[in-house]
N, C-alpha and C positions, 0 to 999 in steps of 0.2 A: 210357420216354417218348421220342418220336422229335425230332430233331432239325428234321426238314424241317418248315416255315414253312405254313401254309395259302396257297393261293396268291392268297385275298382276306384281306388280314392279319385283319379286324376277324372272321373267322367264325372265332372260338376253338374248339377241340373241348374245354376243357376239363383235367383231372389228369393222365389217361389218352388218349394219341391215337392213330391208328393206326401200327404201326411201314412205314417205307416200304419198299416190294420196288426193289430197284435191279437188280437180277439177273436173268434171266430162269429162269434154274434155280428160285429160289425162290417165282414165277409158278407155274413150269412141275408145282411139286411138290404145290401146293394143288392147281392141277389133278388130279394124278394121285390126290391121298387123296380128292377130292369122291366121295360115294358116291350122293347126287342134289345134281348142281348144276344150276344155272338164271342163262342169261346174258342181261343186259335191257340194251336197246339202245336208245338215244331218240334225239331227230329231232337232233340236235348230230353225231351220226355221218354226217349227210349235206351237212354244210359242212367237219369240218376233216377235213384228207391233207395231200396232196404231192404233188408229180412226178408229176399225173394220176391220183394214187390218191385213194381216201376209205377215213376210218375204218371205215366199212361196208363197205367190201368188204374189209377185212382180219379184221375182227371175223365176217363172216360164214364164212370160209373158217376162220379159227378153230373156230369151231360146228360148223361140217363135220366137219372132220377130229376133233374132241376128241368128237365125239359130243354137243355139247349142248347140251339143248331153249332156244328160244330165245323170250323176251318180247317183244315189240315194244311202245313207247310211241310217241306221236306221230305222225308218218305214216313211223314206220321200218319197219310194218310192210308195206305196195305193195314197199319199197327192197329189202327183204331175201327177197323173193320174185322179186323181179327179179334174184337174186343166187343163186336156188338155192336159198335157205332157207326154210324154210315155217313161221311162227313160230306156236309152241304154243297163244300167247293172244296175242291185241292189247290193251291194256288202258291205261287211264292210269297214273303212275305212283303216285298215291297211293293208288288203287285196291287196284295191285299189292302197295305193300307194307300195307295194311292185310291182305290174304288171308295174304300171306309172317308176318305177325306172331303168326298162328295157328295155332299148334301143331296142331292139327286139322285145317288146309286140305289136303286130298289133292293136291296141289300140281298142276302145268298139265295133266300127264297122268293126275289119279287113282292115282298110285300111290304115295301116300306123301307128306309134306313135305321140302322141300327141306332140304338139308343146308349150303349154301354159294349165296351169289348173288353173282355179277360184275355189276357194275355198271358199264355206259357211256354215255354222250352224254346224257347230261340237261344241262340247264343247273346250274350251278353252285352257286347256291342251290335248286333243286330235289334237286339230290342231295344236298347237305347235309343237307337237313330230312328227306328219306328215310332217309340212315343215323342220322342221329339217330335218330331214332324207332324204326328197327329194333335199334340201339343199345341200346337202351335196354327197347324192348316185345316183344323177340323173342331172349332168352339164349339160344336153342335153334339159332339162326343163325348161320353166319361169313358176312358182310360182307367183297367184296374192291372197291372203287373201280380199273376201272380205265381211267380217265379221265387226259385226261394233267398233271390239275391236283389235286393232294394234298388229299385229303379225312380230313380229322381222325376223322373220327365212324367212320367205318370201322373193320372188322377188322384191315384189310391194304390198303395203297394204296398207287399209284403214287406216286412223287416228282414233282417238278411238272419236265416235260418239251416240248424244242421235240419237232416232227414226225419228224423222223430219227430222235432215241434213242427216243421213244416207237413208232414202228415196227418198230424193232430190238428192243426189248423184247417185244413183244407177238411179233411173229414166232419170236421165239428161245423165245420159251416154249411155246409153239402147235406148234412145230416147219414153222413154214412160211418154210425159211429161202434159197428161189428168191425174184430180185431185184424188186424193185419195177418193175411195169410203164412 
């Protein structure tokens, strides 16, 4: 059971909650076992950054370089084509994980179902009720949150993070470790 706190207290995960990735090694390592992963990005990515960056453009040079296909919810996906990234499917989010819960879904590109989804920039209670569910309706899924606010219901998530360490993390695991514009 992990220590870290939901970062809206009243949204309990529960017995069992996700353990938190403090490290970017241990980011970087689920990365590397993903054998089809799939990164979903929603429209939250296009408000928070820093020092003239946005979450979107770090999550998309992510994708880049790790090789992977990439969801778009909300209008993330204009943002991440304006960034290089050609996202696999636009799709709402509950949408999305209703397909992800099914075992059967040939996943964005027809080749199979997904193995691992990273999850970013939904609102808060939207991605809560998404890894619930996935949680719960999709064993066959690892769930990784990584938003910079702790998501119980998840496989694997972030700790609840300001701007800097959450950049540092993500960067340090991605291996995109040139400075912030």
């Amino acid at each position: 059971m992990s220590r870290t706190e939901p970062w809206q207290p009243a949204m309990q995960g529960g017995t069992v909650t996700a353990p938190a990735l403090e490290k970017p090694g241990a980011l970087a390592a689920l990365v590397r076992r993903a054998r089809r992963p799939l990164l979903v990005v929603g429209h939250r990515t296009l408000v928070t950054g820093g020092d003239g960056e946005l979450a979107i453009d770090l999550l998309a040079r992510a994708a880049l370089k790790a090789g992977i296909p990439v969801a778009a919810t909300g209008d993330a996906g204009p943002a991440l084509a304006v960034r290089g990234v050609e996202p696999a499917i636009c799709i709402s989010a509950m949408n999305l994980a209703n397909r992800l819960a099914d075992p059967a879904w040939p996943g964005v590109d027809g080749q199979g179902p997904h193995d691992i989804v990273f999850v970013a920039g939904l609102s808060y209670a939207l991605e809560w009720t998404l890894l619930s569910g996935l949680r719960h309706g999709a064993p066959h899924l690892v769930t990784v949150s990584l938003s910079p606010a702790y998501e119980p219901h998840a496989s694997f998530s972030l700790p609840n993070l300001a701007w800097p360490a959450w950049r540092s993390l993500i960067a340090g695991a991605f291996g995109l470790e040139e400075a912030a514009p």
